[in-house]
N, C-alpha and C positions, 0 to 999 in steps of 0.2 A: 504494500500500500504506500503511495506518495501523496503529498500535497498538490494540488492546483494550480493553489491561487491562497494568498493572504493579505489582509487588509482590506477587504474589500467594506464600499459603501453602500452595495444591493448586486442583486444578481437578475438579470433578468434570461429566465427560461422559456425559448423560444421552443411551441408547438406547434401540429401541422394538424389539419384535422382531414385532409386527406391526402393523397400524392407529397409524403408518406403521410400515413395516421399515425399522430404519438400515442402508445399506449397508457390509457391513465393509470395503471398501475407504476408505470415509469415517473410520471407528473407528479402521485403520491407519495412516490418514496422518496423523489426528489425534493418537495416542500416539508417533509419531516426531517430531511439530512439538514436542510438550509435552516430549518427552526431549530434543530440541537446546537448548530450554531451559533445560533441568534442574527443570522443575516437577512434581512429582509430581500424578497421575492417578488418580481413585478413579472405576472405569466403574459407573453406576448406572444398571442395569436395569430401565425404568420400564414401566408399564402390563401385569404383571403377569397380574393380574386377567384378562386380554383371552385367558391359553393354559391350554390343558389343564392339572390340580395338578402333574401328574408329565410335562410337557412335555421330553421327549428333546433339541431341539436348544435349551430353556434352560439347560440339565444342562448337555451339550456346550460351549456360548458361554463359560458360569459357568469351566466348568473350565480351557479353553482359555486365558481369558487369565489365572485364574489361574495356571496354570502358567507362564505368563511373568512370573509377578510381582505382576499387578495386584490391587489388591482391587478386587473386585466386590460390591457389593450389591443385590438386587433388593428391589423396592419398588413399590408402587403408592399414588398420590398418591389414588386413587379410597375404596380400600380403609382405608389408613392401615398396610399393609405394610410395614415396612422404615424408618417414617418415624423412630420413635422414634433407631434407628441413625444415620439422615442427621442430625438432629437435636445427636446427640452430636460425629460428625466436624465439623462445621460450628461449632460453636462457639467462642469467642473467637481465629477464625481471619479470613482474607481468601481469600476463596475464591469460583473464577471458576465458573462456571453455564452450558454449552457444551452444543453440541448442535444437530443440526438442526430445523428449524421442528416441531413437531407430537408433540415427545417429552416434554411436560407439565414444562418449567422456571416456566413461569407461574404452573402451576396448584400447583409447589412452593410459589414465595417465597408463594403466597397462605394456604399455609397454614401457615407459617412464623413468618409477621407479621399480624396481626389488624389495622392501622392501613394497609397497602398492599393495593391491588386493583390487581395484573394485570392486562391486558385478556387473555381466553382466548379460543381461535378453536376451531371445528372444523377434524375433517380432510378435505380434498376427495374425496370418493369416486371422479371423473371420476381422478385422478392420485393417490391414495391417499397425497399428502403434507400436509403441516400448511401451513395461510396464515400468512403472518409476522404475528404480532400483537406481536411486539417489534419495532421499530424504531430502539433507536437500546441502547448499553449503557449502562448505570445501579447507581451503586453504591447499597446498602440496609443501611443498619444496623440490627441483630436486637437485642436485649433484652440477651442475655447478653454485650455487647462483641463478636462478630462482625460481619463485614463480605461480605456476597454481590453480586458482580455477577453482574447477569443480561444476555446479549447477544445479540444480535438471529443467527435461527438463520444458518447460515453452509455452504459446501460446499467451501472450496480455503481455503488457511493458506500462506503463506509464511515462510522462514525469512532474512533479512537476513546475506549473510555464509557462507551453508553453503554446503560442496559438496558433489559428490557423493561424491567418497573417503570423507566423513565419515560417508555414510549407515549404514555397520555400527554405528557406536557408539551407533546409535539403537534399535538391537534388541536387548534385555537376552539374548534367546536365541542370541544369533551370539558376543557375548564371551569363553563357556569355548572357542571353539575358534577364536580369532582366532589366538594361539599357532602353531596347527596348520594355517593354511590355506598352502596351496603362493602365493598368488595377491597376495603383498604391496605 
């Protein structure tokens, strides 16, 4: 097991909801690793573009973890949706670029910064996921005093130290009824 990335001032976790689909399983483990941390998470809903205007299960996704808290932004790097927004969060911050292979982080910092090129991949049709075209993580510095790493996509996260008793404190939605659970 290695580190990252450290010092960071949020993370924001890029998903796809199709062409690839991030598995939410993936999305939940990822915002329990980020919260044993204590690093705040901004999920940003990429590629867009790719679903119906008025797409039912992005509605549902959007809501869903907002109501646990998170902010969500959708956005498409294609389009230039949502970017101005990403643009402003990201600013004279340090902030980590997560995500599995094929959910357009490359194709972000590319347009971010006019002096950096990405390599960008297609997604495999045969397994409907992204080829890694990042390899290794890489910190970038933006214009406005920001700071983005970008890191090579990823599918399991480790926590150094945690157990599992700890696991409730990783779900914003379990804490109003910690109080209340018979099961201490």
């Amino acid at each position: 097991s290695h580190i990252l990335a450290a010092n960071l001032d949020q993370v924001f976790l890029f998903v796809t909801l199709a062409q690839p689909e991030t598995p939410t399983e993936f999305v939940d483990r990822f915002l329990v690793t980020a919260k044993a941390y204590d690093v705040p998470v901004v999920i940003v809903v990429n590629k867009v573009d790719l679903l119906p205007t008025d797409d039912e299960y992005l509605q549902g996704y959007c809501y869903l973890y907002r109501s646990l808290g998170y902010e969500v932004i959708t956005c498409s790097v294609a389009t230039g949706q949502g970017m101005a927004l990403l643009q402003e969060k990201i600013a004279g911050k340090v902030s980590l670029l997560a995500g599995n292979s094929g959910v357009g982080k490359s194709s972000l910092i590319n347009q971010l910064q006019d002096e950096i090129c990405m390599e960008t991949g297609q997604i495999s049709q045969k397994i409907e996921r992204g080829k890694h075209t990042t390899r290794h993580s890489e910190i970038i510095p933006l214009e406005d005093g920001a700071y983005i790493m970008d890191t090579p996509g990823f599918s399991s996260m480790d926590v150094p130290g945690f157990e599992k008793e700890d696991l409730w404190t990783c779900y914003p939605e379990f804490a109003p009824h910690e109080p209340y659970c018979k099961f201490q």
